[in-house]
N, C-alpha and C positions, 0 to 999 in steps of 0.2 A: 277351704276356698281354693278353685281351682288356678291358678297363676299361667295355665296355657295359651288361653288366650289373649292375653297382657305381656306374654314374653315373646310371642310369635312375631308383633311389629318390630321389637324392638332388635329382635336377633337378625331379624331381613332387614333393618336399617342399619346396625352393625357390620351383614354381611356386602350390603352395596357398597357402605362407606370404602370398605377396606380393599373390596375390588376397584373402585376408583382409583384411589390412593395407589394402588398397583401397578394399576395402569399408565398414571401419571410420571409414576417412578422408571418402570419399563420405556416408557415414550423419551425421557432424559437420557437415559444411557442408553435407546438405540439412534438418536438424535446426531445427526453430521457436526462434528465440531466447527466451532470459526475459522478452521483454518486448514478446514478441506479442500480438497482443487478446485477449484472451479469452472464450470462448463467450457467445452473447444471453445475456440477464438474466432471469433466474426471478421470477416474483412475490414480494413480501414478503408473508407473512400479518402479518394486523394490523395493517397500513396501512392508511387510508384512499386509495383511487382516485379520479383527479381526477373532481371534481362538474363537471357539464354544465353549459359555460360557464364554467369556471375553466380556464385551463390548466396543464397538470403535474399532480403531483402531492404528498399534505402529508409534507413530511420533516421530522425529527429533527435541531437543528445543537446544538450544545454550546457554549457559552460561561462566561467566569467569573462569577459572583456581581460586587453594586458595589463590596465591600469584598476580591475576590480569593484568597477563601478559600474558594469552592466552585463546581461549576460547576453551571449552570441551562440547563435545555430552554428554546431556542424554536425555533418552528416556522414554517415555511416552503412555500412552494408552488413545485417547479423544472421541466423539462420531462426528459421522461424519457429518460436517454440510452439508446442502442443497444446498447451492453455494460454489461454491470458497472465495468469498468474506465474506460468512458465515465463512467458515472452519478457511479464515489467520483470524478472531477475534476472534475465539478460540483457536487458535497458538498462537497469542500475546497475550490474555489474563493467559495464560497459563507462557508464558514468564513474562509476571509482575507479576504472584503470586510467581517466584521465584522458586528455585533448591530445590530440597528435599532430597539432600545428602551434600556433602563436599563444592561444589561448590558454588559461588557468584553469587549473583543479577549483572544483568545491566543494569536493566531501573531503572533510578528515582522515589525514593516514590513519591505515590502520584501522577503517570503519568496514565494515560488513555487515550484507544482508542478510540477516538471520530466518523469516519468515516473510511472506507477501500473499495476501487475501484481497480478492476485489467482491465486493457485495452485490446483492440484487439491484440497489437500490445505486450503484457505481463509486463508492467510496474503498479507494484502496488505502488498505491499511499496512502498511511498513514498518515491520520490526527489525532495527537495526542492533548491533552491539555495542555495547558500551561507548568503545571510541569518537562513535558520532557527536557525542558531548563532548568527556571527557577530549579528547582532540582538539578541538575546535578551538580557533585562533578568537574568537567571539568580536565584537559589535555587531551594534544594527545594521551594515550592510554587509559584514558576511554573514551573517544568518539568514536576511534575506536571500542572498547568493544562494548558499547551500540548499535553504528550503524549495526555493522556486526552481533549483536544477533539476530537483526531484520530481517535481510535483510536473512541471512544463515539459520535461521527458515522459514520463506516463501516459498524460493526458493527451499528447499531441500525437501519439504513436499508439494507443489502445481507446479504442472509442468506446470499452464498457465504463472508463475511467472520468468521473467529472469531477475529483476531489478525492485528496489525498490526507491521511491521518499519519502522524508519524509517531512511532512508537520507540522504546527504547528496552531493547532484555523483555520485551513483551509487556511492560506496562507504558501507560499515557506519563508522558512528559507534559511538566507545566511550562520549558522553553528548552529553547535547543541553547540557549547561552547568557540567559541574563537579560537579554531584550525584547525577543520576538514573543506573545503568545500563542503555546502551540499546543490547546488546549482542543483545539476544535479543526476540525477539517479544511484545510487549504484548498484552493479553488486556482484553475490556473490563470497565470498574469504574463503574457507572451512579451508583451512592451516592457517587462522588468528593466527600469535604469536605477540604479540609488540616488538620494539625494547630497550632492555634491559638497 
């Protein structure tokens, strides 16, 4: 009995499978990771552009109130980064050196931003270090503090940003301290006051 033609399907569906399968494999490891740069940066309307003779440009940072129960605008002049995801690690580095008037800190000494990825879809993702927890003086109004300093800096100074994920050493945290769920993507809250 001749088995040629009974082996002939079987070895070209063998041979497609395994080219698919190669290709799928191939298409993974030439695939942009998450936390590639991402695309130049788009102008923000409604910012001010830097005046001639000043360098950078006026940004938005978020801090608490003196008494820690709400957070207040100040403003700032930075140089403008080359991506978006350049620009929010200049925002938040900016936010952890701290207020330069009356105003309070809201990140954790000793916290830094270890990665920042903003998505198609406008979700920046914030991988900070350890300390951002570990640090943290915790209740529910500083958590909200620190969360929304972040998230209300981002969003108000990069317009691919509508929401912010916070991360910790690169994995999801279930809270930054015991109270907040911080499970899922903050969204920003400009009128942040705590409840007294």
């Amino acid at each position: 009995m001749d088995l040629r033609p009974v082996l002939r399907p079987a070895v070209l569906a063998a041979a497609a499978l395994t080219l698919v399968g190669l290709g799928l494999l191939l298409g993974r490891l030439t695939a942009p990771s998450r936390m590639t740069p991402p695309p130049a940066p788009l102008p923000r309307p409604g910012l001010p552009s830097a005046t001639p003779g000043l360098a950078g440009r006026a940004v938005r940072l978020f801090f608490a109130d003196p008494d820690t129960t709400a957070l207040r605008e100040e403003s700032r002049r930075l140089p403008q980064g080359a991506t978006p995801g350049e620009e929010g690690r200049r925002l938040l580095d900016e936010l952890i050196r701290g207020p330069g008037g009356t105003l309070a800190p809201t990140i954790p000494e000793g916290a830094r931003v270890r990665q920042l990825y903003i998505d198609g879809e406008g979700t920046a993702y914030v991988d900070f270090t350890r300390e951002l927890q570990a640090n943290h003086t915790g209740g529910t109004a500083g958590e909200l503090l620190t969360i929304y300093s972040i998230v209300d800096t981002l969003a108000s100074n990069l317009e691919q940003v509508k929401r912010v994920q916070l991360l910790v050493e690169g994995a999801e945290i279930n809270t930054l301290a015991g109270h907040i769920d911080a499970r899922r993507p903050f969204t920003p809250r400009y009128t942040f006051e705590s409840a007294r």
